[in-house]
N, C-alpha and C positions, 0 to 999 in steps of 0.2 A: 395361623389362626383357625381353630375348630370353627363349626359350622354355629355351634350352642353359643361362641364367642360373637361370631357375626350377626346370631338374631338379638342378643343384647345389644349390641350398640347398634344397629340399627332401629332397635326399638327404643333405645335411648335418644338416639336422633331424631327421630317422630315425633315423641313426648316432649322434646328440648322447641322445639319447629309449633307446637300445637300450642302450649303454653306461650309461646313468643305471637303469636297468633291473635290469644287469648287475653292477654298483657295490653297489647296495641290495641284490639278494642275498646278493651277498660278504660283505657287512657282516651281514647277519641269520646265515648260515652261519656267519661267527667269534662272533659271540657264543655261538649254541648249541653251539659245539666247545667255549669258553669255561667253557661254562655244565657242559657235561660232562667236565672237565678236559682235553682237547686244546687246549695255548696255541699249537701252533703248525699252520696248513694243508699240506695233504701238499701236494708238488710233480708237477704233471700233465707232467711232459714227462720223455720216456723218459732214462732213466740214460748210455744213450752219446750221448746230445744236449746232455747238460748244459754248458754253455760252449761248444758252437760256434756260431759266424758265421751256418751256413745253415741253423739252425732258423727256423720258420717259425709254426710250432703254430697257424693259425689254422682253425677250422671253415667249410666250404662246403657247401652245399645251403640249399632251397627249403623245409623242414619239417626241425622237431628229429629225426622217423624218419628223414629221408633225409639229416642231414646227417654228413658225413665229414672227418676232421683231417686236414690235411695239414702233416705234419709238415716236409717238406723235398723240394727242386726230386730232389735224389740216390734219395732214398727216400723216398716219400711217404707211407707206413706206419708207419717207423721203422726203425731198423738192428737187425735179428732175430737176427742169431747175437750169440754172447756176447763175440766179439771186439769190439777198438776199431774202427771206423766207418774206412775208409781216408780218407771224404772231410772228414772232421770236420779244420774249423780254429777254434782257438782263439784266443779273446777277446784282444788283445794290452794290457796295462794301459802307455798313458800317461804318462808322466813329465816 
């Protein structure tokens, strides 16, 4: 096994461990919403993001204090005035 072989799946095993992590919360957090009458989880991703393509919503940084969302390649904040987003393309449903 090259060394380039052993940092993927070791980094696969992290991400596989982080997510299972990630998962188990989710799960503990719906039952205590559950348990307090909230059946349904609020939605983290901004309102003019809703249904476009180049949301991204994932978090980066090195520590929970230093990590920051990056919402989109256009805005990586999120679209702040209360207008529609110009670059926002929607989801096209298949048929």
């Amino acid at each position: 096994m090259s060394a380039d072989e052993s940092f993927s799946k070791a980094n696969y095993l992290l991400r596989k461990k982080s997510y299972a992590q990630w998962h188990r919360l989710q799960s503990k957090l719906q039952i205590l919403r559950s348990q307090v009458g909230f059946s349904e989880s609020v939605c983290s991703r901004p309102r003019a993001c809703v249904g476009c393509l180049n949301y991204h919503g994932v978090d980066y940084g090195s520590s929970k204090a230093r990590r920051h969302l990056l919402v989109c390649a256009m805005h990586p904040y999120g679209w702040q005035l209360s207008t529609l987003c110009p670059d926002r393309q929607i989801k096209q449903l298949q048929s």
